[in-house]
VOGU-3710 file (C-alpha; in Angstrom, 3 decimals, decimal comma):
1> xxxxxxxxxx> 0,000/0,000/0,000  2,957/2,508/0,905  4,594/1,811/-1,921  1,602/2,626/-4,199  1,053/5,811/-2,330  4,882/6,607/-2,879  4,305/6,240/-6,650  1,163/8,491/-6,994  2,706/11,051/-4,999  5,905/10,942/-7,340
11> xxxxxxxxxx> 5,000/9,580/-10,506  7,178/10,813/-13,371  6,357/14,051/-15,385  5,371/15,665/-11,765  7,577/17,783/-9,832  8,160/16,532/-6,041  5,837/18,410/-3,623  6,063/18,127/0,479  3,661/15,701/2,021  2,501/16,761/5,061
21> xxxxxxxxxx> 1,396/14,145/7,928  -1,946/14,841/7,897  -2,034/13,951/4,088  -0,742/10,466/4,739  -3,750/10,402/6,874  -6,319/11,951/4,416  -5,201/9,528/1,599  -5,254/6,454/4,159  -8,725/7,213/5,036  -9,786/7,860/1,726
31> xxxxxxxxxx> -7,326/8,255/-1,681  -10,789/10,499/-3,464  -10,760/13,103/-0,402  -6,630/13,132/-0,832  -6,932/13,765/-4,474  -9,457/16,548/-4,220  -7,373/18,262/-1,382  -3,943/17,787/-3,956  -6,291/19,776/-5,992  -7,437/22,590/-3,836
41> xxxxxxxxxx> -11,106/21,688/-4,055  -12,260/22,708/-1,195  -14,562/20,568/1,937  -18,400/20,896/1,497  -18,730/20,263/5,471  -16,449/22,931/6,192  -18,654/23,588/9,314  -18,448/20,407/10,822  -14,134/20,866/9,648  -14,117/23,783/11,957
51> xxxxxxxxxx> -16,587/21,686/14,626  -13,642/18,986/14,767  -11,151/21,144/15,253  -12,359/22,852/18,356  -12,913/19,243/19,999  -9,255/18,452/19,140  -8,169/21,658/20,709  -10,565/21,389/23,517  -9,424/17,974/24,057  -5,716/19,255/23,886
61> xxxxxxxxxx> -6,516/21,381/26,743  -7,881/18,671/28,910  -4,978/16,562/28,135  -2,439/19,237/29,372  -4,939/19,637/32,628  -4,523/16,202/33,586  -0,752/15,632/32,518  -0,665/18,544/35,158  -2,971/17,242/37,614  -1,112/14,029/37,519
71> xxxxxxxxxx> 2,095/15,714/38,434  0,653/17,410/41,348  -0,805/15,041/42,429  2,102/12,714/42,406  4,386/15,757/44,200  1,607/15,668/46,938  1,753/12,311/47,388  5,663/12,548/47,748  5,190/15,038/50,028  2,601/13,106/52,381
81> xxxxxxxxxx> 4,622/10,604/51,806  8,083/12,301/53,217  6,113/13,569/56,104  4,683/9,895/56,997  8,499/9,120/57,185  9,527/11,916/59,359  6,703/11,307/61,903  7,292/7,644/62,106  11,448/8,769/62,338  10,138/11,354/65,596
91> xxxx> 8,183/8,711/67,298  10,721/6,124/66,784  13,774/8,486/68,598  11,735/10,018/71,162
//
């Protein structure tokens, strides 16, 4: 399959253009919508385009929030943690 896609991006007689990541992806899904976007035609669902895109970023956003929550929570936990240890360490000497 990668192969095939190698030759109709580069077939001779056509001069090399950059294929972005998000192409592979578009031509994986479906080789039609890749060829039409090669083109410059341009999406008839360009509302629900722009409806998709503000999930992803919304979804971005609550990815970073609980990468972040995660680490906080894991310093407070190290934290608790240290002052179980120094407790036990005050009862244990006295």
């Amino acid at each position: 399959m990668l192969e095939y896609m190698c030759y109709v991006l580069l077939y001779p007689g056509q001069s090399m253009k950059t294929v972005r990541a998000s192409e592979l992806g578009t031509y994986l899904y479906c080789t039609r919508a890749w060829w039409y976007q090669r083109q410059g035609a341009e999406p008839a669902n360009q509302a629900e385009l722009l409806s998709g895109t503000e999930l992803h970023r919304q979804h971005g956003r609550t990815v970073v929030a609980a990468g972040l929550l995660r680490t906080a929570a894991s310093i407070l936990l190290l934290i608790a943690l240290m002052a179980l240890a120094a407790f036990c360490t005050t009862l244990v000497l006295k």
